[in-house]
C-alpha positions, 0 to 999 in steps of 0.5 A: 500500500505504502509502495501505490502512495509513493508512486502516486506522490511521485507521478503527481510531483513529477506531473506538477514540476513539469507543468511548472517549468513550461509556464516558466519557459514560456512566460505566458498566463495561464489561462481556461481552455474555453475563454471564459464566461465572455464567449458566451455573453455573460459579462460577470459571474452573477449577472445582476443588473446592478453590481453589489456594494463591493463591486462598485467600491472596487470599480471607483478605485480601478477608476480612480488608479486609471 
């Protein structure tokens, strides 16, 4: 049992090391496979007509930064 749990550890390091050393190489965000909720014409995660408090207080110092 203990030899399946370190060959799993293994894989799975082995598997982590090797994506982390091509998102070091080639320096590229990581991003989805399906682009997001934008290619389906959604603009935010809730959909609400008007955003929430924290939101808009977010929004005024994005503003505020620009």
């Amino acid at each position: 049992m203990l030899t399946i749990f370190i060959a799993t550890l293994f894989f799975f390091l082995l598997a982590f090391i090797a994506m982390s050393l091509g998102y070091i190489i080639k320096r590229k965000e990581i991003q989805g496979s399906c682009g997001g909720l934008s290619n389906i014409g959604i603009e935010k995660v809730c959909d609400c007509p008007q955003p929430c408090d924290l939101r808009k207080k977010r929004m005024a110092m994005e503003n505020r930064q620009k």
